[in-house]
DSSP file (Angstrom, degrees, kcal/mol; ACC not computed):
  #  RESIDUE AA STRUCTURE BP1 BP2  ACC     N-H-->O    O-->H-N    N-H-->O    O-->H-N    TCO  KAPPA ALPHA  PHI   PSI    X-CA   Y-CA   Z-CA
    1    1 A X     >        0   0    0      0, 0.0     4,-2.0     0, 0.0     6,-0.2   0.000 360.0 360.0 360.0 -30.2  -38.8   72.8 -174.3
    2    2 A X  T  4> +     0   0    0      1,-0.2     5,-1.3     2,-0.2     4,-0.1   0.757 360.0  37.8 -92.7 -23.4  -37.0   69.6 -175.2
    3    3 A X  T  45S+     0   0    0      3,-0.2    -1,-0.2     2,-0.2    35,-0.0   0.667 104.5  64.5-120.0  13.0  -40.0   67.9 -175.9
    4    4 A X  T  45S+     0   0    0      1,-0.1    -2,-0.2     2,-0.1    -1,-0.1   0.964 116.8  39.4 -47.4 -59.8  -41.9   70.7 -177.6
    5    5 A X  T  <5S-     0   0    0     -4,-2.0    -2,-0.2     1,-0.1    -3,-0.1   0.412 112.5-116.1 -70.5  -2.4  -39.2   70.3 -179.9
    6    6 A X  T   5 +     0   0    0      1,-0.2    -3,-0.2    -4,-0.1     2,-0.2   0.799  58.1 153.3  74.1  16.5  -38.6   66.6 -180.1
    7    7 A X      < -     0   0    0     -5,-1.3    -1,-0.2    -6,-0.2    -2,-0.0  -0.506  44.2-138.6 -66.5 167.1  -35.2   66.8 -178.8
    8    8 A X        -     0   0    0     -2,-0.2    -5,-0.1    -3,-0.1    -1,-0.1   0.168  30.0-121.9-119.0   8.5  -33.9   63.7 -177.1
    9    9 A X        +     0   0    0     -7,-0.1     3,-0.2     1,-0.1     4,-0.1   0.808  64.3 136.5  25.3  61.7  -32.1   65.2 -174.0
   10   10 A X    >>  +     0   0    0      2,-0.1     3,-2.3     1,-0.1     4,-0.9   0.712  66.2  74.2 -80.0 -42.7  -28.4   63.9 -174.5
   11   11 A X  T 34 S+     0   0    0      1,-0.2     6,-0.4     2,-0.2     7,-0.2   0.840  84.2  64.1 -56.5 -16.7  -27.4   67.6 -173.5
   12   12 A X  T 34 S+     0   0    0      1,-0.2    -1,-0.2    -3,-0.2    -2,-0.1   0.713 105.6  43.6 -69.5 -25.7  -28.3   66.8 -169.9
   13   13 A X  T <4 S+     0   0    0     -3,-2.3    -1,-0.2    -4,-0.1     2,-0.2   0.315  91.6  99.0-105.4  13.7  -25.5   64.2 -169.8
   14   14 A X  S  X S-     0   0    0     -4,-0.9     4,-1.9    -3,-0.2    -3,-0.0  -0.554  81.0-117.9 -78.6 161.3  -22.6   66.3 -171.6
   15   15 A X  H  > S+     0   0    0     -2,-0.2     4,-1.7     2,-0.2     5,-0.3   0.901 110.2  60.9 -69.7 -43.5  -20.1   67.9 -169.4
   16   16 A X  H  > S+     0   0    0      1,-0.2     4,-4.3     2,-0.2     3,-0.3   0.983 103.7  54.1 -47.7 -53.8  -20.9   71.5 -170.6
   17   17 A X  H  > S+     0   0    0     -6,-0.4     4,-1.7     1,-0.2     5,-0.4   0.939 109.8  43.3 -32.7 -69.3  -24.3   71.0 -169.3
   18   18 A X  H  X S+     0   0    0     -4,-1.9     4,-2.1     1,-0.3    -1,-0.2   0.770 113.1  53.2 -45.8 -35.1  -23.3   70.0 -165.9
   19   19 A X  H  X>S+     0   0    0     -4,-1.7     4,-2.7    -3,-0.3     5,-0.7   0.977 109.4  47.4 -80.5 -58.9  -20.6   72.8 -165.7
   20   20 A X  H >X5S+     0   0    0     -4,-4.3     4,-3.0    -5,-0.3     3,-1.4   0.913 113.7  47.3 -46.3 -55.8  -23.0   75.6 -166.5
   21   21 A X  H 3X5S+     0   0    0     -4,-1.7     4,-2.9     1,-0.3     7,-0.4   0.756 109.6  52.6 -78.2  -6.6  -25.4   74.4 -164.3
   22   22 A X  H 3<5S+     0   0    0     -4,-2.1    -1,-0.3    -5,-0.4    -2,-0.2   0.910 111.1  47.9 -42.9 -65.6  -22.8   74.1 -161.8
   23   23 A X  H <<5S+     0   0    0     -4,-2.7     3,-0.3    -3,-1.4    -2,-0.2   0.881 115.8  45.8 -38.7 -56.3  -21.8   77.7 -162.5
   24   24 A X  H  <<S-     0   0    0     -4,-3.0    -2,-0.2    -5,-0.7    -1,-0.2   0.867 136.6  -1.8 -60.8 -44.4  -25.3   78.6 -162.2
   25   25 A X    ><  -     0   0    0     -4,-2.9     3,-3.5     3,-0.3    -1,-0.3  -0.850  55.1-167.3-150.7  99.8  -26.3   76.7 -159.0
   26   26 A X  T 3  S+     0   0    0     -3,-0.3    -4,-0.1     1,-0.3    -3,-0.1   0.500  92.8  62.4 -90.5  12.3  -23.6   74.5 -157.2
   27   27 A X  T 3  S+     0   0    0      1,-0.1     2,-0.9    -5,-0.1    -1,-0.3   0.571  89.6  87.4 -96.1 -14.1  -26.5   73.1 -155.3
   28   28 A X    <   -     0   0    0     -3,-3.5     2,-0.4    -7,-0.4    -3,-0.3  -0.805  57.8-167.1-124.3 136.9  -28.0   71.8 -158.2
   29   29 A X        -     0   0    0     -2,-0.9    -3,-0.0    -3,-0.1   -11,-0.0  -0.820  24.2-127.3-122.4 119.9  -27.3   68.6 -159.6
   30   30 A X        -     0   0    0     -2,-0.4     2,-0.3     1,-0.1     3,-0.1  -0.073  29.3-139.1 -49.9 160.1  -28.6   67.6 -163.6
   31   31 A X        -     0   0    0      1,-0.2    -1,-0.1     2,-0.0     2,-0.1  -0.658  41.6 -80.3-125.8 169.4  -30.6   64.0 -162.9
   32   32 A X     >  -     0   0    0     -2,-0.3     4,-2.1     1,-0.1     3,-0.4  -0.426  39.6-100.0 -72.4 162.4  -29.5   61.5 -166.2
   33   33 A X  T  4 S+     0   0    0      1,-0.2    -1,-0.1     2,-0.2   -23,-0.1   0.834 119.2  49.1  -0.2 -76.3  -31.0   61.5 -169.6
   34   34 A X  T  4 S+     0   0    0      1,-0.2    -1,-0.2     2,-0.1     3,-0.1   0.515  92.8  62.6 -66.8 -44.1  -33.1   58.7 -168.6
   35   35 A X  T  4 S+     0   0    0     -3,-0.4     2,-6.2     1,-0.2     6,-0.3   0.920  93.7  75.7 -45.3 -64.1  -34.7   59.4 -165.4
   36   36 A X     <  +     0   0    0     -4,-2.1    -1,-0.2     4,-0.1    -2,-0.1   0.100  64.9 157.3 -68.3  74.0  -36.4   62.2 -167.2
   37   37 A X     >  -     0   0    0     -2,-6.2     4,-1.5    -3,-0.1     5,-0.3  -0.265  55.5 -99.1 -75.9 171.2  -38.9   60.4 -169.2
   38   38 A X  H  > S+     0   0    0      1,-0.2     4,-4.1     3,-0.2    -1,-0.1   0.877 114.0  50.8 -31.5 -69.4  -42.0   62.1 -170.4
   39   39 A X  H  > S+     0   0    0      2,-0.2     4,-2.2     1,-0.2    -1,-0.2   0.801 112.8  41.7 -55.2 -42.9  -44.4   61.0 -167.8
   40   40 A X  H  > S+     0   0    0     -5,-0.3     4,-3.6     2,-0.2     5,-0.3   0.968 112.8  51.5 -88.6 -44.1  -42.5   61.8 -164.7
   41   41 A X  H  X S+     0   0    0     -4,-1.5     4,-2.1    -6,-0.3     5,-0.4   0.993 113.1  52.5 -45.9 -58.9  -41.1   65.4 -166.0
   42   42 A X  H  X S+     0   0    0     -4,-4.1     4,-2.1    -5,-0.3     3,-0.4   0.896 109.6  47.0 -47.1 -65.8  -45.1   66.0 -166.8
   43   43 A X  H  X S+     0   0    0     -4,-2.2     4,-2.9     1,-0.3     5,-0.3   0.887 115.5  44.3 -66.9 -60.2  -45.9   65.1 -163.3
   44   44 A X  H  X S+     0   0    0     -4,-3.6     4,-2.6     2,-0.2     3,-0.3   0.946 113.3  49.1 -44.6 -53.6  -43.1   67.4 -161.8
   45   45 A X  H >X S+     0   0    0     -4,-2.1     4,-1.3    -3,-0.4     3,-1.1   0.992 111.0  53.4 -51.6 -64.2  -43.8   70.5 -164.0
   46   46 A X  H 3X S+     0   0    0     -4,-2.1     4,-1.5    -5,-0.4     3,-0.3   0.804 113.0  40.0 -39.4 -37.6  -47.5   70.0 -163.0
   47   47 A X  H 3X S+     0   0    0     -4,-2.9     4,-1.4    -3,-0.3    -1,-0.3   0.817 115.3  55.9 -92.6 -21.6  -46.7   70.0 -158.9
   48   48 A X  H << S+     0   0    0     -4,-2.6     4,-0.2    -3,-1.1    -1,-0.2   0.616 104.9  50.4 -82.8 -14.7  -44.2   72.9 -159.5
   49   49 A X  H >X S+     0   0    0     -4,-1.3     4,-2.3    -3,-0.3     3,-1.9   0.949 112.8  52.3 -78.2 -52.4  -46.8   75.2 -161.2
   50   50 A X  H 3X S+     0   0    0     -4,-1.5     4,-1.7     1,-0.3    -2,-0.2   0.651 108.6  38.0 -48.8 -33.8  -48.7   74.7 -158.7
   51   51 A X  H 3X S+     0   0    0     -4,-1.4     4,-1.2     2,-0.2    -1,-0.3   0.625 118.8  53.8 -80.9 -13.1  -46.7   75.4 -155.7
   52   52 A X  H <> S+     0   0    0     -3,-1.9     4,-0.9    -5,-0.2    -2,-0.2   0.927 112.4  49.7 -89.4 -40.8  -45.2   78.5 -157.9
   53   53 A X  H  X S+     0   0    0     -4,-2.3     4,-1.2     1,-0.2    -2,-0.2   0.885 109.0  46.9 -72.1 -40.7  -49.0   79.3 -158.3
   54   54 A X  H  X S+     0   0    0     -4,-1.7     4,-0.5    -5,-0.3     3,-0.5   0.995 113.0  55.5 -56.5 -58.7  -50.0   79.1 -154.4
   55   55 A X  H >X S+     0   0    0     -4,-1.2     3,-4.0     1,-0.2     4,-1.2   0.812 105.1  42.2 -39.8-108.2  -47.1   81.2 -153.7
   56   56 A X  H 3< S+     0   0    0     -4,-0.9    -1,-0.2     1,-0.3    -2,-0.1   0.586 116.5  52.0 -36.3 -17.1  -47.5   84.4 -155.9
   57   57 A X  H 3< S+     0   0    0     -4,-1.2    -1,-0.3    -3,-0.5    -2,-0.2   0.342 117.7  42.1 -96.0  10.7  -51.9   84.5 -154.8
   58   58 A X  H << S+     0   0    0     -3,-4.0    -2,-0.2    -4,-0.5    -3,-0.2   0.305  94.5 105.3-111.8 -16.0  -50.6   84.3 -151.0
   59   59 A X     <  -     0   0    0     -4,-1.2    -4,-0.0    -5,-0.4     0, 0.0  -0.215  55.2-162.6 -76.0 154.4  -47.8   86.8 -151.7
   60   60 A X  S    S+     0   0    0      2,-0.0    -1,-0.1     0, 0.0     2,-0.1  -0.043  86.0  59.9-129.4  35.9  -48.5   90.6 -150.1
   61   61 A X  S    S-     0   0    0     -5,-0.1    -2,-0.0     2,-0.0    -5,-0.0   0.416  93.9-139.0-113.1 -88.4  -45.8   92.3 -152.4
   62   62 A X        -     0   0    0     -2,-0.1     2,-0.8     1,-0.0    -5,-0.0   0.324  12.6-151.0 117.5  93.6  -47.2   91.4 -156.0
   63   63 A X        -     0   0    0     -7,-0.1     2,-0.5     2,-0.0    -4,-0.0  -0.864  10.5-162.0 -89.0 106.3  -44.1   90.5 -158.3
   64   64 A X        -     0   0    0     -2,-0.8     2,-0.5     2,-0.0    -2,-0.0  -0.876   5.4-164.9-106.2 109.0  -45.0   91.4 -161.7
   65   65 A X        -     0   0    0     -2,-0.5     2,-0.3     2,-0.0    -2,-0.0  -0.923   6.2-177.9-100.6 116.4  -42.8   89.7 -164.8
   66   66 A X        -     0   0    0     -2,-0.5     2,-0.2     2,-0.0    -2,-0.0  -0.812   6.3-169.8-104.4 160.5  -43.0   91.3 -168.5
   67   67 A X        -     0   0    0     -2,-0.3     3,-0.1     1,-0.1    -2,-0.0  -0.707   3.4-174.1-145.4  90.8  -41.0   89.4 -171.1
   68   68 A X        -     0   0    0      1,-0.2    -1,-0.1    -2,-0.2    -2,-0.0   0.184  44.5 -58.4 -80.8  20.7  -40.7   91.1 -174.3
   69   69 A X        -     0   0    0      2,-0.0    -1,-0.2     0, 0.0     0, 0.0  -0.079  66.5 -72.9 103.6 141.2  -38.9   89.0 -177.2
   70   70 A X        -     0   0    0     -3,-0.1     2,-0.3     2,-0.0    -3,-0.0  -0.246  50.0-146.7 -62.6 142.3  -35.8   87.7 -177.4
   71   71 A X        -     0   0    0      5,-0.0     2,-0.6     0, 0.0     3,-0.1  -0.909   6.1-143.0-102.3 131.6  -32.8   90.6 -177.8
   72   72 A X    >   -     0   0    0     -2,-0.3     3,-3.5     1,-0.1     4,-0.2  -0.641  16.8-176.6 -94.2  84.8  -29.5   89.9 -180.0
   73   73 A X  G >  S+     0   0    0     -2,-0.6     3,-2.9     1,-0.3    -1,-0.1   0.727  70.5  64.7 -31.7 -52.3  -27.2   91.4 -178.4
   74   74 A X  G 3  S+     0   0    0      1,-0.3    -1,-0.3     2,-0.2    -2,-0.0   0.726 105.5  47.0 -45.4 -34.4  -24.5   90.8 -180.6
   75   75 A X  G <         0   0    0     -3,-3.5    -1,-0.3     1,-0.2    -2,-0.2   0.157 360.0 360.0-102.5  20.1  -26.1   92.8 -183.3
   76   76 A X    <         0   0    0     -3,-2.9    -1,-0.2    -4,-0.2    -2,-0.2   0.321 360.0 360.0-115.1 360.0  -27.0   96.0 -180.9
C-alpha cells in the first residue's frame, strides 16, 4: 500500500506505529524505514503469497474470505 501510493514509510519508525503493532502482536517487531526498500519488500511479498498459496490448496477445511467495502462506522 505504501508504495501504491507513493508514500515514503516514515510511519514505520514513529512511536504510534510501534505501539499499535505492539498492541496487535508483542512478538512482532516493525524493521526500520530503510531496510524496507522496494526490491527486498517485492521479494518478501512474492515468497509469502506463495507459502499463503501452498497452504490454503493443501488445506482439508476450505477457509473462504468475502470482503465487502469499507464500512464507516461512525456514521452507522
Amino acid at each position: 500500500m505504501d508504495f501504491a501510493c507513493g508514500w515514503t514509510l516514515q510511519w514505520v519508525n514513529k512511536s504510534e506505529a510501534k505501539e499499535l503493532f505492539e498492541f496487535l502482536n508483542s512478538f512482532l517487531k516493525l524493521p526500520d524505514r530503510r531496510s524496507l526498500d522496494r526490491e527486498n519488500l517485492k521479494d518478501t511479498i512474492f515468497e509469502r503469497n506463495k507459502t499463503i498459496e501452498i497452504a490454503l490448496k493443501e488445506d482439508q477445511i476450505s477457509v473462504t474470505f468475502t470482503f465487502d467495502g469499507w464500512t464507516n462506522v461512525r456514521n452507522e
